[in-house]
C-alpha positions as CSV (number, residue, x, y, z in Angstrom):
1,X,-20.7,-32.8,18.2
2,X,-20.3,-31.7,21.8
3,X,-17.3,-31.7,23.7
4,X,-16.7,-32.5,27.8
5,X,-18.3,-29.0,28.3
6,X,-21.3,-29.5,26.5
7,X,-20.4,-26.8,23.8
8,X,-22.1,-27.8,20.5
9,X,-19.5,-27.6,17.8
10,X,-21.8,-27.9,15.1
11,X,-23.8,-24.1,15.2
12,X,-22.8,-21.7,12.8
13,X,-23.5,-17.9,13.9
14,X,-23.8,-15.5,11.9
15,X,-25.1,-11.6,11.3
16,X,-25.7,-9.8,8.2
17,X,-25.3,-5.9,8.7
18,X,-26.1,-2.9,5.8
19,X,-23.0,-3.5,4.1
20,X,-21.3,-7.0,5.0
21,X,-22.1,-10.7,6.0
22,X,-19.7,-12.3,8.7
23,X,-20.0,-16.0,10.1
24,X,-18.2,-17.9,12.6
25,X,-18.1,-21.6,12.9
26,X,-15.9,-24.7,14.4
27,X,-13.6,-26.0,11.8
28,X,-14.5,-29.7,10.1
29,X,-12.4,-32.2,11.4
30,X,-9.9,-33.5,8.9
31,X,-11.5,-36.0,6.7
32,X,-15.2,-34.9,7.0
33,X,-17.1,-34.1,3.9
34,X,-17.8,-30.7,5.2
35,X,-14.3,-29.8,4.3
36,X,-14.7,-30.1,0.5
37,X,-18.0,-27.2,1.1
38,X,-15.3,-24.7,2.4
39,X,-12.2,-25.6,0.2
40,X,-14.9,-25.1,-2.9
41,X,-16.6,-22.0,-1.1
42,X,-13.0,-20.1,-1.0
43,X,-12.0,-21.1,-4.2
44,X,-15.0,-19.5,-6.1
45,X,-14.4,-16.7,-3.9
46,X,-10.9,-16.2,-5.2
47,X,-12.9,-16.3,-8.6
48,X,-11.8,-12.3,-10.2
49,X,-9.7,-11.1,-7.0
50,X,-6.2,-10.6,-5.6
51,X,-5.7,-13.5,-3.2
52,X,-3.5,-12.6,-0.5
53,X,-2.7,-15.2,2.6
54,X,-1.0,-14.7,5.6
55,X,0.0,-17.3,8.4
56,X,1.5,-17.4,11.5
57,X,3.5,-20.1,13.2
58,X,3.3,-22.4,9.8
59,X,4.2,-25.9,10.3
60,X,6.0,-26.9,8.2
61,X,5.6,-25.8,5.2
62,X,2.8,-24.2,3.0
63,X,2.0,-27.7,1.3
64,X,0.4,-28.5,4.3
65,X,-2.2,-26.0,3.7
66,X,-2.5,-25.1,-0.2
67,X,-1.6,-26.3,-3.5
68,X,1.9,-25.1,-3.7
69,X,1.3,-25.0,-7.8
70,X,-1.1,-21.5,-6.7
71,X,1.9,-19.8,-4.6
72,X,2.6,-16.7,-7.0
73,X,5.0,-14.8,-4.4
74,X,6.3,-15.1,-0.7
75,X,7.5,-12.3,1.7
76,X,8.8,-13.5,4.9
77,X,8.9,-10.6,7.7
78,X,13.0,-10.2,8.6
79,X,12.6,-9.5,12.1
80,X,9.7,-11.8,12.2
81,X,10.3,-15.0,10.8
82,X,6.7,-16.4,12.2
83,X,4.8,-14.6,9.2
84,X,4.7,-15.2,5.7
85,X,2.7,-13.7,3.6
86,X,2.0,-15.1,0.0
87,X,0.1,-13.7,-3.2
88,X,-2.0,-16.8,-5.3
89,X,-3.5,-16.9,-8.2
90,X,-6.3,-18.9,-6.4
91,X,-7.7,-20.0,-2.9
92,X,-7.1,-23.8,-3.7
93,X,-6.8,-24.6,0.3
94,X,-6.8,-27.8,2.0
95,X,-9.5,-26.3,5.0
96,X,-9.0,-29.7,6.8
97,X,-5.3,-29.0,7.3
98,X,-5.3,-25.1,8.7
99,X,-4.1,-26.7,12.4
100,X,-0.9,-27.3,10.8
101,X,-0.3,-22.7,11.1
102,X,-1.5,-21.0,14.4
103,X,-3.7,-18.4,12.5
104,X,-4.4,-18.3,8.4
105,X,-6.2,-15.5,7.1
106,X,-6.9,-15.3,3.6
107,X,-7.8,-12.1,1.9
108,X,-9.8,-11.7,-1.5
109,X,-9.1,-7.9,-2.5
110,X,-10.3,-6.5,-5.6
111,X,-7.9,-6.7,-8.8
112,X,-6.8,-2.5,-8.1
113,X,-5.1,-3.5,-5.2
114,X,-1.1,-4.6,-5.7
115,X,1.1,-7.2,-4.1
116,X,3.2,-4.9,-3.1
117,X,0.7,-2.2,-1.6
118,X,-0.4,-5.3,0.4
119,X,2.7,-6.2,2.1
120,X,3.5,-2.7,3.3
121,X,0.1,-2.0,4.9
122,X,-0.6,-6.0,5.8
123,X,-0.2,-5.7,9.6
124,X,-1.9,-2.2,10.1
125,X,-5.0,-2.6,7.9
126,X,-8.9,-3.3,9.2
127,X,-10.6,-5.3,7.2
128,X,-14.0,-3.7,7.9
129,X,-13.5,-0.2,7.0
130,X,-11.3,-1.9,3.5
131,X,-15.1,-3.9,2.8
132,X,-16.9,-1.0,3.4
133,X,-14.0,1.2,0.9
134,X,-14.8,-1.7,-1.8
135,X,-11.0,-2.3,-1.9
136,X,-11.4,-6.1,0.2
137,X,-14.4,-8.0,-1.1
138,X,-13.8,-10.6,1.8
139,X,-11.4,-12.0,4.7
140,X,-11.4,-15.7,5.6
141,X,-10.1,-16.8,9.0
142,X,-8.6,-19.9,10.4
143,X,-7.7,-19.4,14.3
144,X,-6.7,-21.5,17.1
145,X,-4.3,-23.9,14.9
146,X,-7.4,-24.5,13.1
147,X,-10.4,-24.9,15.7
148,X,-12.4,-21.7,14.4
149,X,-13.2,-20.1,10.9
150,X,-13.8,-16.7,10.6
151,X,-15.6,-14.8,8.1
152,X,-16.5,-11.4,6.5
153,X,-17.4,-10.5,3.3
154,X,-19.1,-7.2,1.7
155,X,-22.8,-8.0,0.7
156,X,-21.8,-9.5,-3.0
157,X,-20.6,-12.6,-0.7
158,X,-24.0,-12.9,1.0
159,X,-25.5,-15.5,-1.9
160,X,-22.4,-17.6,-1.5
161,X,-22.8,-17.5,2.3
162,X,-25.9,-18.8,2.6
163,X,-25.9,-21.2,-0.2
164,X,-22.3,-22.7,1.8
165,X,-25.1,-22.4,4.9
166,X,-27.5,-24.6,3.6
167,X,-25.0,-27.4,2.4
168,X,-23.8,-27.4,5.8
169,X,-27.1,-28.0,7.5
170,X,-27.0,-31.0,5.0
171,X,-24.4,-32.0,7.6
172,X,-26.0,-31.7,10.7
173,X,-25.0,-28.2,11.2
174,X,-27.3,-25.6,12.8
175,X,-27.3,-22.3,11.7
176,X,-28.5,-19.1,13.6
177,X,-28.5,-15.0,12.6
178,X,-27.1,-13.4,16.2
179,X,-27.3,-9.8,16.1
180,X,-23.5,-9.8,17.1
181,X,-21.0,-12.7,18.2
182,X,-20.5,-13.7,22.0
183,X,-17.1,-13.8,23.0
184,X,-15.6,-17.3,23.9
């Protein structure tokens, strides 16, 4: 999986510091088996947490992206009608499909923390110094209309990780510990 520049789409990186794991990775394209690994990786991570997702520039509409039967609530901003946040009662994605908003992130906080209490702090929170309070267990990313995932989770994740990891590598993927992520 190279493209015209010779960048191999098919490495996962990945570093694993005292208190989280993070990856980052192309997305599947739609259709590939590999899809069906992440769409059953977030779900179990949903598993005893508050699921919150946001998107940006969703197009066009949220069936696109998740089982709509899963949508709890939706807040749209009112002076910014690009973001829409929603609460669900599980992470039942279609990962294939995330091109159709230009950035998802879905969040997996622990059961303490409200709806509400999400929605007021949404755009002003870092999810790093949350993982490190105990109060997010993990944040998935989908950026680029789709082309990246992004991932950070506290160290409870790190089983799931790797065991999403080695299914991968199933699929030709190569996987590699960096001590931090080069910017693209």
């Amino acid at each position: 999986m190279r493209d015209k520049y010779n960048y191999d789409y098919s490495i996962i990186n990945y570093t694993i510091k005292r208190k989280t794991i993070s990856f980052r990775c192309p997305s599947p394209d739609e259709g590939d088996e590999e899809t069906t690994l992440f769409n059953d990786f977030l779900l179990e991570l949903s598993k005893n947490h508050n699921v919150f997702m946001h998107t940006f520039m969703l197009l066009p509409n949220i069936s696109f992206i998740i089982d709509e039967g899963v949508v709890l609530s939706e807040a749209k901003s009112l002076l910014d009608r690009a973001n829409v946040y929603y609460h669900l009662k599980e992470a039942r994605v279609k990962s294939d499909c995330f091109h159709n908003a230009a950035e998802t992130c879905i969040y997996f906080f622990d059961n303490k923390v409200k709806w509400d209490s999400f929605l007021v702090s949404s755009p002003r929170f870092d999810t790093a110094k949350l993982i490190k309070k105990g109060l997010l267990s993990a944040c998935f990313q989908s950026v680029d209309h789709g082309c990246e995932f992004r991932f950070e989770g506290n160290k409870s994740c790190e089983e799931r990780v790797l065991s999403l990891f080695n299914d991968l590598s199933d699929f030709g993927y190569t996987v590699k510990q960096v001590s931090r992520f080069s910017r693209r």
